[in-house]
N, CA, C and O of each residue as an XYZ file, in Angstrom:
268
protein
N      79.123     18.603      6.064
C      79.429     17.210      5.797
C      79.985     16.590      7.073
O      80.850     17.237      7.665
N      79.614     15.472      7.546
C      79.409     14.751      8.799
C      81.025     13.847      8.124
O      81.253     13.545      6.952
N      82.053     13.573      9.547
C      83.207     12.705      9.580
C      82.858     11.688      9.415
O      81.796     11.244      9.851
N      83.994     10.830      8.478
C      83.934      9.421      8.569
C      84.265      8.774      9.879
O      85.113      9.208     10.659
N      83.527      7.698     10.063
C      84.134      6.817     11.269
C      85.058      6.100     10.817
O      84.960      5.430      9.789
N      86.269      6.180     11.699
C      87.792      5.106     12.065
C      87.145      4.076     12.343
O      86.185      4.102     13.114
N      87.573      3.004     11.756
C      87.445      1.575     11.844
C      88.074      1.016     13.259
O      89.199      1.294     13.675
N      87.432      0.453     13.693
C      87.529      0.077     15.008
C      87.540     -1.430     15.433
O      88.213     -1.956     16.319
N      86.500     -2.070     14.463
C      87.052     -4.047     14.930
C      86.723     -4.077     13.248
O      86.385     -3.247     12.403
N      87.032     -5.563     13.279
C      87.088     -6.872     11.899
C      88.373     -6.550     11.391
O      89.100     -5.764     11.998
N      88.714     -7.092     10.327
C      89.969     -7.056      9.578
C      90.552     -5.830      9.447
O      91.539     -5.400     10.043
N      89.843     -5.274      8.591
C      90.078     -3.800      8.364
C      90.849     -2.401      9.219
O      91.383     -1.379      8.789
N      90.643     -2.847     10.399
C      90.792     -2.754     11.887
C      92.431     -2.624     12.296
O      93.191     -1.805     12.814
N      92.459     -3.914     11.742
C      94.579     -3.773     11.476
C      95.015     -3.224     11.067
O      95.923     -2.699     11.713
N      94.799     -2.722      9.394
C      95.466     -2.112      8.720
C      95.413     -0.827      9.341
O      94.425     -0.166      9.022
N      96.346     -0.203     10.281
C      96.315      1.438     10.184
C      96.225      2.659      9.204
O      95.995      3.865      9.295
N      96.569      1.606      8.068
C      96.738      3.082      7.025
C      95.134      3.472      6.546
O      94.713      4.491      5.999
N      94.510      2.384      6.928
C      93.080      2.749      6.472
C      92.558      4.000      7.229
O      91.994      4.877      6.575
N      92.694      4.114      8.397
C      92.579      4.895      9.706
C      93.359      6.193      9.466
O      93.038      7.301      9.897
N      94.350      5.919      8.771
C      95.199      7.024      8.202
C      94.390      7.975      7.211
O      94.154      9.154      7.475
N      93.903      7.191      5.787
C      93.402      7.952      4.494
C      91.894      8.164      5.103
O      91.271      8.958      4.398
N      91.090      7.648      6.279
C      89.563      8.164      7.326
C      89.777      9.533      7.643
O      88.910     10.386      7.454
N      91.261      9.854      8.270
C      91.693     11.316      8.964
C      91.873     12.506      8.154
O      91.689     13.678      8.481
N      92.462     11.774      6.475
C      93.071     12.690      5.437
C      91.780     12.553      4.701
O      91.504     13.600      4.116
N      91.232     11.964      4.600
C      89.641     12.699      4.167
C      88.681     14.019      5.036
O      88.288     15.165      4.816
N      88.642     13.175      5.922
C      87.890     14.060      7.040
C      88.409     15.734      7.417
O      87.742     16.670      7.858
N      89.775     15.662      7.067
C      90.572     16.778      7.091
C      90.505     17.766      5.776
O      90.700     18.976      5.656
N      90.106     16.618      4.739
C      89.841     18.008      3.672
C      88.343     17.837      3.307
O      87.835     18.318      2.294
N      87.884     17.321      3.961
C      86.289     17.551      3.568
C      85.772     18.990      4.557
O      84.675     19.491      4.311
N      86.888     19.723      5.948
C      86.802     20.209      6.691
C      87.732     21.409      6.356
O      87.791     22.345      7.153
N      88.606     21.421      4.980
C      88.914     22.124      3.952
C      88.578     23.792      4.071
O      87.431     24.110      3.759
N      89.510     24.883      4.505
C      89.170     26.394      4.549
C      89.643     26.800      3.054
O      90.495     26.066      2.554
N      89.190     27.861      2.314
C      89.945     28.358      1.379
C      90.246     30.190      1.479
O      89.240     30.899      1.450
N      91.187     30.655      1.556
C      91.301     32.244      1.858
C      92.529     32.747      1.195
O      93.624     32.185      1.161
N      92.135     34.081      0.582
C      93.403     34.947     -0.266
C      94.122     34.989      0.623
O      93.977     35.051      1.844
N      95.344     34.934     -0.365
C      96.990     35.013      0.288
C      97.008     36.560      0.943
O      96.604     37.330      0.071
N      97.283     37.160      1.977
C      97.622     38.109      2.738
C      98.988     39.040      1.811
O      99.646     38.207      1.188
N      99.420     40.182      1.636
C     100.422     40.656      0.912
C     101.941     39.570      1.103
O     102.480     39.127      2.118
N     102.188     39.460      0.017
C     103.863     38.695      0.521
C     103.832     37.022      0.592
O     104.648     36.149      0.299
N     102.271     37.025      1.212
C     102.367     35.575      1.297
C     101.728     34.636      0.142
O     100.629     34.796     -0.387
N     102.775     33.511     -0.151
C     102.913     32.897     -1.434
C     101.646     31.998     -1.640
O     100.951     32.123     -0.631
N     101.172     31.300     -2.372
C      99.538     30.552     -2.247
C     100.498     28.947     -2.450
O     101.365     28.515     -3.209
N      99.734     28.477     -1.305
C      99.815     26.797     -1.394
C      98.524     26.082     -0.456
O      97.363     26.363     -0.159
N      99.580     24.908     -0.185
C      97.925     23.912      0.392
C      98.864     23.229      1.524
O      99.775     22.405      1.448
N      98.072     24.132      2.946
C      98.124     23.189      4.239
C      97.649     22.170      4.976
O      96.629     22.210      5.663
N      98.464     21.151      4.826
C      97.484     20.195      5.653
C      98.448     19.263      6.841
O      99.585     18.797      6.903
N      97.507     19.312      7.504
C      97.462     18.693      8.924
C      96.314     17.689      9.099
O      95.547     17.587      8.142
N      96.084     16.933     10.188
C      95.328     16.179     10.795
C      94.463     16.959     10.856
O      93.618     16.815      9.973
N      94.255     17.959     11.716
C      92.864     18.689     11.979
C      92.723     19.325     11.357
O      91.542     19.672     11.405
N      93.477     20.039     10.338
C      93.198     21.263      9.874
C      93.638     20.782      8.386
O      94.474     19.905      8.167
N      92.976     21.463      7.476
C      93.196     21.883      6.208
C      93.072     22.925      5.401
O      91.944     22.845      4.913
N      93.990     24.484      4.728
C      93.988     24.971      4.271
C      94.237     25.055      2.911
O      95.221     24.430      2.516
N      93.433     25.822      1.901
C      94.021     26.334      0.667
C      94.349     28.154      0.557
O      93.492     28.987      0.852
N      95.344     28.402      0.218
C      95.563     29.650      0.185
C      95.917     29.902     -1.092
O      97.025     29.565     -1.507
N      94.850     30.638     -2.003
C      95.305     31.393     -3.159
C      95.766     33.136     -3.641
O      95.583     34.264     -3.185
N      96.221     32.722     -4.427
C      97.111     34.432     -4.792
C      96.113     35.584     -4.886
O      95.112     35.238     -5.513
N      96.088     36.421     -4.601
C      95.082     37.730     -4.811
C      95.263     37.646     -5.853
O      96.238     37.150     -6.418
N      93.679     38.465     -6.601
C      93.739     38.767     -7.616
C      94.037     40.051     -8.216
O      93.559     41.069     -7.716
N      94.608     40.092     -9.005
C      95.008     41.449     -9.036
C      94.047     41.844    -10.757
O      94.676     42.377    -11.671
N      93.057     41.606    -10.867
C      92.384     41.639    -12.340
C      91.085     42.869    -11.610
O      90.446     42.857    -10.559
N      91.139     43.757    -12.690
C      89.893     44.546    -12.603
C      88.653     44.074    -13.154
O      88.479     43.128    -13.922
N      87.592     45.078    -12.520
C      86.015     44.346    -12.520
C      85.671     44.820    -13.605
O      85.793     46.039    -13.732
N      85.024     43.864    -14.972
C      84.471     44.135    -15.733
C      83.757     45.661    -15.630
O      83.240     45.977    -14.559
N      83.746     46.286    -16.386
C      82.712     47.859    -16.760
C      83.032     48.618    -15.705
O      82.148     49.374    -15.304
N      84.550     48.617    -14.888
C      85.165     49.328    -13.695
C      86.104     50.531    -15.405
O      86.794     51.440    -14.942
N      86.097     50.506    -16.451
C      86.815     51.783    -16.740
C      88.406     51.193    -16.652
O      89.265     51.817    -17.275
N      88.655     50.422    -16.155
C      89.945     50.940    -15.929
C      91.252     49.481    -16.202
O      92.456     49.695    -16.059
């Protein structure tokens, strides 16, 4: 999925916050998702460039595993 373009002239142009919610899209359309590592708790990082989701391991056995 290709970035939105920041508004750059006409009205729209002023408002910064528009330019703001362009970056916080673009940032989770660019969205990683990866199991939590031992210890580490599951939440949601976000930054300008970067956006993470980190969820909890699973700790559930595989269907017809016996066990």
């Amino acid at each position: 999925m290709g970035n939105i373009d920041k508004v750059t002239q006409g009205s729209l142009a002023k408002n910064k916050k528009l330019n703001e919610v362009i970056g916080a899209i673009n940032s989770i359309a660019k969205m990683s998702v990866r199991q939590a590592a031992a210890g580490e708790s599951p939440r949601f990082v976000f930054a300008e460039n970067k956006c993470e989701l980190i969820v909890p391991a699973c700790n559930c056995q595989t269907p017809g595993s016996g066990g």
